[in-house]
Structure formats: C-alpha cells, structure tokens
N, C-alpha and C positions, 0 to 999 in steps of 0.2 A: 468282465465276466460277471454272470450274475447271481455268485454263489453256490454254485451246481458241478458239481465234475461235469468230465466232457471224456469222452474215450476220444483217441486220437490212436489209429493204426495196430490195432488189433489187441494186445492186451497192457498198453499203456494207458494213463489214464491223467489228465492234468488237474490239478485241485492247488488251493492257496494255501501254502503252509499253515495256515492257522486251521484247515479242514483234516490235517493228517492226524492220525491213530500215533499212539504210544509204538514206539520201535519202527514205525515204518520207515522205509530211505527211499530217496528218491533225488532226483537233475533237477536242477535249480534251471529252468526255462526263462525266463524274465522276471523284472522288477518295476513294478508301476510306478513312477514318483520321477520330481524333479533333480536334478544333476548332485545336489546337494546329498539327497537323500542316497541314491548309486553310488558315489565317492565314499559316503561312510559305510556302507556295508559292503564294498568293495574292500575295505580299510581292513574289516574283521574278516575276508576270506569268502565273504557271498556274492558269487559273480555266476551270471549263468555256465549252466557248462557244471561246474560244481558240485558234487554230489554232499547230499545233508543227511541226517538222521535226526527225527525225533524224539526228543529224549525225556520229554515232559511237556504236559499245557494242564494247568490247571487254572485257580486261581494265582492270581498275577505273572510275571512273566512266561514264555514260553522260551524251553531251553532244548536247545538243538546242538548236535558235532558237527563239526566243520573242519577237516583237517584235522582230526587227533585233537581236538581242540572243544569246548564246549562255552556256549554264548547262551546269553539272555540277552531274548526279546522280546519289546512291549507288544500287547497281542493287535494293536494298531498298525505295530510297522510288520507283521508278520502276516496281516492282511494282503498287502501288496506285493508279496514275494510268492508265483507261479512255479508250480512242481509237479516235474512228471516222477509220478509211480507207475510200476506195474501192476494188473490186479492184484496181486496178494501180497505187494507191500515190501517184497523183497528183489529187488533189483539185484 
C-alpha cells in the first residue's frame, strides 16, 4: 500500500494503523511481515479479524486496546499492520 487509505465497499475504509486518529477502532485486516514478526503479535492478541482502538501515537511508541488490554508499539511495526475503519472512526 502506498500510504493512502483506500475506501473499500461503501463507508469503510483501510489505512495502516500508524494513519489512525486518537480514539478511532477499527478490524485489524492483515499484517505485512515475515512469520516471525505474525507469531509475536499474534502472541499480544493482534490477529486479523480483531478489533483495536487507538489510544495514542505521538512521540515514541504507539499505544493501542486489544482485548481490554492496552500495548505499545514501535511506530515501525505499526506500519505494517492494515485496518479497516469506518468513515467516522467508530465501528
């Protein structure tokens, strides 16, 4: 993908976790990377399918819910991880 949302099927909308807005949620659709890198964020609860919320991106990591649960990630591996929202961010 080459940085850009993309509308897919009327008012969803796919963008790379590290493009989402404070508080928006949205389905975790895929994860770019080798097996290595799937296994450990499969390990913290991020598996497509999965619903997330953002819960912060600022300077250094980016922190997101997963499950009642709240993670930081480096805004590199946050790159590679594909998420549908709706237009206005609330699923």
């Amino acid at each position: 993908m080459s940085g850009k949302t993309e509308k897919r099927g009327g008012s969803k909308v796919i963008k790379k976790l590290i493009e989402m807005n404070k508080g928006e949620k949205g389905r975790v659709i895929s994860i770019h990377g080798g097996r290595g890198k799937i296994l450990r964020l499969a390990e913290m609860g991020i598996t497509p399918g999965e619903e997330i919320v953002l819960i912060q991106k600022s300077f250094g990591p980016v922190i997101i819910r997963v499950k009642d649960t709240n993670l930081a990630l480096g805004k590199g591996l946050a790159e590679t991880i594909l998420v549908e929202v709706s237009d206005n961010g609330k699923n």
